[in-house]
TORSEDO-387390 format. One line per field, with one value per residue: residue number from 1; x negated, y, z of N, C-alpha, C in turn. Coordinates in steps of 0.001 Angstrom, whole numbers, plus 524288, in hexadecimal, padded with zeros to 5 digits. Each point is the difference from the previous one (the first is absolute). Example, Ala and Ser with C-alpha at 12.3 -4.5 7.8 and 13.67 -1.06 7.14 Angstrom:
// TORSEDO-387390
nr	(1 / 2)
n.c1	(7CC7A / 8015E)
n.c2	(7E9C6 / 8041A)
n.c3	(81E78 / 7FD30)
ca.c1	(8037A / 7FCCC)
ca.c2	(804A6 / 804A6)
ca.c3	(80000 / 8003C)
c.c1	(7FC7C / 80302)
c.c2	(804B0 / 80442)
c.c3	(80000 / 802DA)
This chain:
// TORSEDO-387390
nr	(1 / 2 / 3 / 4 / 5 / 6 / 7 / 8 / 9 / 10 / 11 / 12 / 13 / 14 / 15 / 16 / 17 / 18 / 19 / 20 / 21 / 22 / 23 / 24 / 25 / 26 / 27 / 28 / 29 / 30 / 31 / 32 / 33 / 34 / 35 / 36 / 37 / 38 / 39 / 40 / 41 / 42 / 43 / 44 / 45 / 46 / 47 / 48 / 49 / 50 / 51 / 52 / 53 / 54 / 55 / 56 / 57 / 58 / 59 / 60 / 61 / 62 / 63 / 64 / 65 / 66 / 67 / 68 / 69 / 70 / 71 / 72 / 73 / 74 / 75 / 76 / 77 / 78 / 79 / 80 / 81 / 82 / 83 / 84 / 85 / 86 / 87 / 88 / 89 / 90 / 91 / 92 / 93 / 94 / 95 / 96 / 97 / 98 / 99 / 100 / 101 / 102 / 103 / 104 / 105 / 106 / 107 / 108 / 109 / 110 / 111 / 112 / 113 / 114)
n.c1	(3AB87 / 7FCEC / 7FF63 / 7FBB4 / 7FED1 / 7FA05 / 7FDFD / 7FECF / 8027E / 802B4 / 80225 / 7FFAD / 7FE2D / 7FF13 / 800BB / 7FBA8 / 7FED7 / 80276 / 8036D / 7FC10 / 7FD57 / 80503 / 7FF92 / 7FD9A / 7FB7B / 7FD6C / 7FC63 / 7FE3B / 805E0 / 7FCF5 / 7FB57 / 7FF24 / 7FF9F / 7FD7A / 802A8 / 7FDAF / 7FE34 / 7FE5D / 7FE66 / 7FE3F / 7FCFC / 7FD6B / 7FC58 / 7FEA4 / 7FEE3 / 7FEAC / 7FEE8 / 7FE22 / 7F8BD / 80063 / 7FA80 / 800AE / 7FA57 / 7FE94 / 7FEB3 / 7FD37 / 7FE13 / 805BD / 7FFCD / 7FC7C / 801E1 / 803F8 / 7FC87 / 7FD88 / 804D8 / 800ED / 805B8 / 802B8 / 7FF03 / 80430 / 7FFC7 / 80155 / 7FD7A / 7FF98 / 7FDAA / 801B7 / 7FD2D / 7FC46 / 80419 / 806C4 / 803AD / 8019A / 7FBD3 / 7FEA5 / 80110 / 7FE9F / 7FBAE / 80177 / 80390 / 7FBD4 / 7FBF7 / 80356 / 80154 / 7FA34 / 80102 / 80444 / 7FD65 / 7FB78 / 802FD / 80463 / 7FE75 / 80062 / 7FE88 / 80088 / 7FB34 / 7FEDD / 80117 / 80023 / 7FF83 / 80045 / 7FD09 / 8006F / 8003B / 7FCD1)
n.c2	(A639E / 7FB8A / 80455 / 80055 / 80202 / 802C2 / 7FD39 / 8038E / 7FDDC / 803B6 / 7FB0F / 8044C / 800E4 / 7FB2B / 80247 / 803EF / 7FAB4 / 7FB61 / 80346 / 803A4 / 7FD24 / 7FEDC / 7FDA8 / 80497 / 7FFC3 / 7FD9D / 801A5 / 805C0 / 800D4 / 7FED3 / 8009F / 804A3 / 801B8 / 7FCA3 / 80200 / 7FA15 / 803F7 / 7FCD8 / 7FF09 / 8069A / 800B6 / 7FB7E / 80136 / 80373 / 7FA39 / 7FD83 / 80428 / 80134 / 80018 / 803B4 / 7FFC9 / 8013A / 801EE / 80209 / 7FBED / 7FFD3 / 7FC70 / 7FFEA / 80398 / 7FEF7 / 7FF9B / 8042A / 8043A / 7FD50 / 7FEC2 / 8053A / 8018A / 7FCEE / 802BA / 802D6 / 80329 / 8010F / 80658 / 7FF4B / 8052F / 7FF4E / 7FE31 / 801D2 / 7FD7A / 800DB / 7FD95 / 8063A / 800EB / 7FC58 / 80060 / 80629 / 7FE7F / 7FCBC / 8040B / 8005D / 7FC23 / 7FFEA / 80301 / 80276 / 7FFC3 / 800F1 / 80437 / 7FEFC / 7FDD5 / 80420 / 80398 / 7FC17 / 804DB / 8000E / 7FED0 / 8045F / 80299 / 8043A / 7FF05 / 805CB / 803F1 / 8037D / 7F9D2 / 801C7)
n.c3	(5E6E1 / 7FF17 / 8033F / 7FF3B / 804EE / 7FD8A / 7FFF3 / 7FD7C / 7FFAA / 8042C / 803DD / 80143 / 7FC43 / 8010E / 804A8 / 7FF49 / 7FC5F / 8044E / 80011 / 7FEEC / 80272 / 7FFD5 / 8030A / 800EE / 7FE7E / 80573 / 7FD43 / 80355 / 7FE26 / 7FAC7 / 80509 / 80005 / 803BD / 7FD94 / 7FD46 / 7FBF3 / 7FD2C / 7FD06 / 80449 / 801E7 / 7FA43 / 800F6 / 8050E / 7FDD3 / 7FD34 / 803A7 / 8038D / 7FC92 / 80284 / 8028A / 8004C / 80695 / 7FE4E / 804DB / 7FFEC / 7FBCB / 80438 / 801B0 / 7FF37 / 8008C / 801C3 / 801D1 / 800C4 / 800AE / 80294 / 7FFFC / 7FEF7 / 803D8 / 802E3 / 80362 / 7FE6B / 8064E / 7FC75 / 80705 / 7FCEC / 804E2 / 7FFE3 / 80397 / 800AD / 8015C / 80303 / 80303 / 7FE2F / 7FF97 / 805E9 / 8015B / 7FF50 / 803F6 / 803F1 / 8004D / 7FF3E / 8037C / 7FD80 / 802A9 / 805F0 / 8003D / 7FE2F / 80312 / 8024C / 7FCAE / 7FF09 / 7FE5C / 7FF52 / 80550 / 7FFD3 / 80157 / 8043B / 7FBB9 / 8069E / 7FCEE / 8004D / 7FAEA / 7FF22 / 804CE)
ca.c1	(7FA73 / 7FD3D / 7FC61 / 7FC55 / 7FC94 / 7FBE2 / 7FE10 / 7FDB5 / 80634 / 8016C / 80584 / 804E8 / 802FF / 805BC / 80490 / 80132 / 80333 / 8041F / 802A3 / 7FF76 / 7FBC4 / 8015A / 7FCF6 / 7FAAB / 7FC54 / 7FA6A / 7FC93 / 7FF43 / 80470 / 7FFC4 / 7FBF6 / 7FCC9 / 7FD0A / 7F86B / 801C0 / 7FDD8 / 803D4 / 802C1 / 8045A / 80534 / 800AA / 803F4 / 8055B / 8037B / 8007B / 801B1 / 80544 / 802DB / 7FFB8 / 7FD4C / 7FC9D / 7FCEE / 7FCB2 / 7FB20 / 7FC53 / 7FE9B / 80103 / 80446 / 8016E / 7FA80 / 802E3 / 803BD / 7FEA4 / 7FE25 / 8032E / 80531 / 80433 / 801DF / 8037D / 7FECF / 7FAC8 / 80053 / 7F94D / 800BA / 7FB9E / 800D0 / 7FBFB / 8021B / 8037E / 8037D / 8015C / 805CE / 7FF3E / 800D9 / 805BD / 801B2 / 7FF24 / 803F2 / 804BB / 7FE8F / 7FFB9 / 8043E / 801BE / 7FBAB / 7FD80 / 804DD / 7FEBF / 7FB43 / 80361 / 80318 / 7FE0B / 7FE0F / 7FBD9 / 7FC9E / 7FDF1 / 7FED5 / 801D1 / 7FC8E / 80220 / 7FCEA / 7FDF0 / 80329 / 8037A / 80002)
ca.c2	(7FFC8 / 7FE56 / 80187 / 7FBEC / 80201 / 7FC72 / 801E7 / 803F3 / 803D3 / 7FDA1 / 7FB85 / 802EA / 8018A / 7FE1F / 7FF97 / 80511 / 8026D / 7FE34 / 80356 / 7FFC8 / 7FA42 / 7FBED / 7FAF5 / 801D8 / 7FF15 / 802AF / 7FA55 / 7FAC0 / 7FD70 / 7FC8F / 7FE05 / 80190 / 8048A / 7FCE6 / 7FDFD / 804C3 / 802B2 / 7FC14 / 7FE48 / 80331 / 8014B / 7FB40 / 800E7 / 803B0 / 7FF72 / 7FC5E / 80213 / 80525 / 805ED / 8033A / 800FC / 80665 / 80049 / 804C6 / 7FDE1 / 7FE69 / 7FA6D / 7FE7A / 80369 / 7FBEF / 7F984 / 8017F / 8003C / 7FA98 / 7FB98 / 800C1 / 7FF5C / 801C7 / 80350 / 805B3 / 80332 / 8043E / 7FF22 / 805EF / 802BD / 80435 / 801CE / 7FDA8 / 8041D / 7FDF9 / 7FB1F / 8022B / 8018C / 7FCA8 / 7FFD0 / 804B7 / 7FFA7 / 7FA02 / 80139 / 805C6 / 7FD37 / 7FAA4 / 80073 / 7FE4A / 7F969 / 7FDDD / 8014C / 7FD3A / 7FB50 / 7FD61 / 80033 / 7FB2F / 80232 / 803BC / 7FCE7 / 802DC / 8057D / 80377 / 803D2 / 80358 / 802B7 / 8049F / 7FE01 / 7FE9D)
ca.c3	(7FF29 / 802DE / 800DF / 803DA / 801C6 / 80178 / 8061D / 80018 / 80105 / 803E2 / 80068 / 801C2 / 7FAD7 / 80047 / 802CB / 7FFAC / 7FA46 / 7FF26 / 7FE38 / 7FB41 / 7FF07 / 801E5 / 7FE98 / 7FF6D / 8043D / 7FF3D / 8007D / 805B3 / 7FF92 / 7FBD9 / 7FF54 / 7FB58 / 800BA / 7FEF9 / 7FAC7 / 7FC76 / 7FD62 / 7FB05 / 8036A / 7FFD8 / 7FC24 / 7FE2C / 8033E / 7FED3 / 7FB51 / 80184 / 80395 / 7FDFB / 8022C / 7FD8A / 801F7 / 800D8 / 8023B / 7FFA6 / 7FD87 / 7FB76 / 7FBE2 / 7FD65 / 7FB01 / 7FCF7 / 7FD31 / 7FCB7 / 7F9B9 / 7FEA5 / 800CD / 7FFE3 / 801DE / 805A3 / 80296 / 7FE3B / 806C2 / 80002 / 80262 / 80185 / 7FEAF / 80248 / 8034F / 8067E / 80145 / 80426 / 7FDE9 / 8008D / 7F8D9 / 7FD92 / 7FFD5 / 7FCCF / 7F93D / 7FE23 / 7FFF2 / 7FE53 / 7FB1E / 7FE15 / 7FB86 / 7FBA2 / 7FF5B / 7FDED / 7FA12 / 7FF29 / 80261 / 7FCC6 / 7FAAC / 7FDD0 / 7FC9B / 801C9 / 8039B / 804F0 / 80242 / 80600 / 8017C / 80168 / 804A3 / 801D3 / 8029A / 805FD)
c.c1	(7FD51 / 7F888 / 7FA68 / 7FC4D / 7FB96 / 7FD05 / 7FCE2 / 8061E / 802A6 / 80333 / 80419 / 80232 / 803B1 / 803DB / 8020F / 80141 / 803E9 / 80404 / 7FEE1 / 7FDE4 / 801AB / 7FC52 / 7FA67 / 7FCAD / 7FA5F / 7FCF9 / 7FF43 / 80400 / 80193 / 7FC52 / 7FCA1 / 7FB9F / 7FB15 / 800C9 / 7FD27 / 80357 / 8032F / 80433 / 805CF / 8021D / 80507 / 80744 / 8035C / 801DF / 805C8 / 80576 / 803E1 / 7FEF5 / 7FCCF / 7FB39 / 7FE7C / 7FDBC / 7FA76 / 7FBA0 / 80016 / 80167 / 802DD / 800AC / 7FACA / 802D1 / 804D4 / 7FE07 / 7FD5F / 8044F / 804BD / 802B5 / 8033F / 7FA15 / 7FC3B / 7FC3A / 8014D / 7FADF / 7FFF2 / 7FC48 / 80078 / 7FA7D / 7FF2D / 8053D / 802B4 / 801C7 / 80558 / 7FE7D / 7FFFE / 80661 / 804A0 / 7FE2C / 8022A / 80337 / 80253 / 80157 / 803F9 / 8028F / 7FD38 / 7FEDA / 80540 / 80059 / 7FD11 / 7FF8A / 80261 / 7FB16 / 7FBF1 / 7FAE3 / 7FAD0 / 7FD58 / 7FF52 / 801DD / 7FA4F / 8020C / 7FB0F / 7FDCD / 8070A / 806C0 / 80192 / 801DF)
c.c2	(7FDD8 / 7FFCB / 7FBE8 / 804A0 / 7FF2F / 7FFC1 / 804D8 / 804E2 / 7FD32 / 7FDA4 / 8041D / 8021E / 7FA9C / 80013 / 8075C / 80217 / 7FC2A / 7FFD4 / 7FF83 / 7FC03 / 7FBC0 / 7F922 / 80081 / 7FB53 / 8008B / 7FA5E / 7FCD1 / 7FE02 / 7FAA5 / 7FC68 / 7FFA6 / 80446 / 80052 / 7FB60 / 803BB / 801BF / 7FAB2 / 7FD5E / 8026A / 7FFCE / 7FAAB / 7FFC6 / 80565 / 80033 / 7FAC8 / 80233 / 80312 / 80607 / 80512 / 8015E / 80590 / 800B7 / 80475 / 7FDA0 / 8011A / 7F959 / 8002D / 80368 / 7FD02 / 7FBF9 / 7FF8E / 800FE / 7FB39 / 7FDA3 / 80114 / 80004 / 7F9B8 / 7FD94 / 805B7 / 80237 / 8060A / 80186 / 805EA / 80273 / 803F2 / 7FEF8 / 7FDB0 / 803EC / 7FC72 / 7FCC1 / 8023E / 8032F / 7FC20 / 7FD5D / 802A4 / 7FF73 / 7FB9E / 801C5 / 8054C / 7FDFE / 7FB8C / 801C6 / 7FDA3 / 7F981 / 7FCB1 / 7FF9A / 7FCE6 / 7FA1D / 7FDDE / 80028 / 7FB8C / 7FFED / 80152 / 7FC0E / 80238 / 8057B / 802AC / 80486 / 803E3 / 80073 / 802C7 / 7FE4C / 7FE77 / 8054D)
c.c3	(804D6 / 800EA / 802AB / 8017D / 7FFA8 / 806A3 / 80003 / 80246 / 804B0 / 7FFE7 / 800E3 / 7FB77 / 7FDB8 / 80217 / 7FECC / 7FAE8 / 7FE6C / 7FCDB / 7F951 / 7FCEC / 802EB / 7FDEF / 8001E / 80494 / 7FFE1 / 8002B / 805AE / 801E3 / 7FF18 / 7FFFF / 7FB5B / 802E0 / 80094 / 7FAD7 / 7FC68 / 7FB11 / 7FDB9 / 80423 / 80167 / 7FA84 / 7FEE7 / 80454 / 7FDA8 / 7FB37 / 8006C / 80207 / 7FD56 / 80287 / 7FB16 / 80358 / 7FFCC / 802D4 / 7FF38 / 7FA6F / 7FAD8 / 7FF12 / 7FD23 / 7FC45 / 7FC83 / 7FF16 / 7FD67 / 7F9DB / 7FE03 / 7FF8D / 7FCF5 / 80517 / 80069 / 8040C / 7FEB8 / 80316 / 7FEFF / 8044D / 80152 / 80224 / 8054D / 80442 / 804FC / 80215 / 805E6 / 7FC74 / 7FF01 / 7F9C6 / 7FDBF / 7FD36 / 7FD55 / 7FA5C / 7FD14 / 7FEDD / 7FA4F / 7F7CB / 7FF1C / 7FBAE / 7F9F5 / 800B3 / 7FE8E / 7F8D6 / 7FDC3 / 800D2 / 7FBCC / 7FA23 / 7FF2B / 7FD96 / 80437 / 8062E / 803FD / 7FF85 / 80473 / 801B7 / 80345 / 8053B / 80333 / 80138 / 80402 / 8017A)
């Protein structure tokens, strides 16, 4: 699974969820990080990522658009970037589920998942 950070989420969750998110990256990576949404939207459409991000856009356009790409849209608040992480780690089962099922444009991940 290949993850795209939005810039609202820190660069260090690519290298700290490695492991499980191999190929992942973050927009200011990609030169994307003052990109507007339709731009990440086409690059992660283009790349093969799944978009995650604090925001509302992308889950707004998922339901408008459909699926690929996917969005995973995490409801946890102002929090660390080390919860964030833990709730990545925490939900890989669900986002591996949600990944394969063909049916489903976006994943939210709770409050009470950090």
């Amino acid at each position: 699974m290949k993850l795209l950070f939005d810039q609202n989420l820190s660069v260090k969750l690519v290298t700290s969820l490695q492991e499980l998110y191999p190929d992942s990256s973050h927009l200011s990576l990609v030169g994307l990080s003052r990109a507007p949404d339709e731009d990440v939207w086409a690059f992660a459409l283009a790349n093969s990522f799944i978009i995650v991000s604090k925001d509302d856009d992308f889950r707004q356009l998922s339901m408008l658009r459909g699926a690929p790409p996917k969005v995973v849209w995490l409801q946890l608040g102002n929090c660390k970037t080390s919860a964030i992480e833990q709730a990545l780690r925490r939900r890989y089962p669900a986002i591996e589920s949600f990944v394969r099922n063909a049916e489903s444009t976006f994943l939210i991940v709770p409050k009470d998942a950090a």
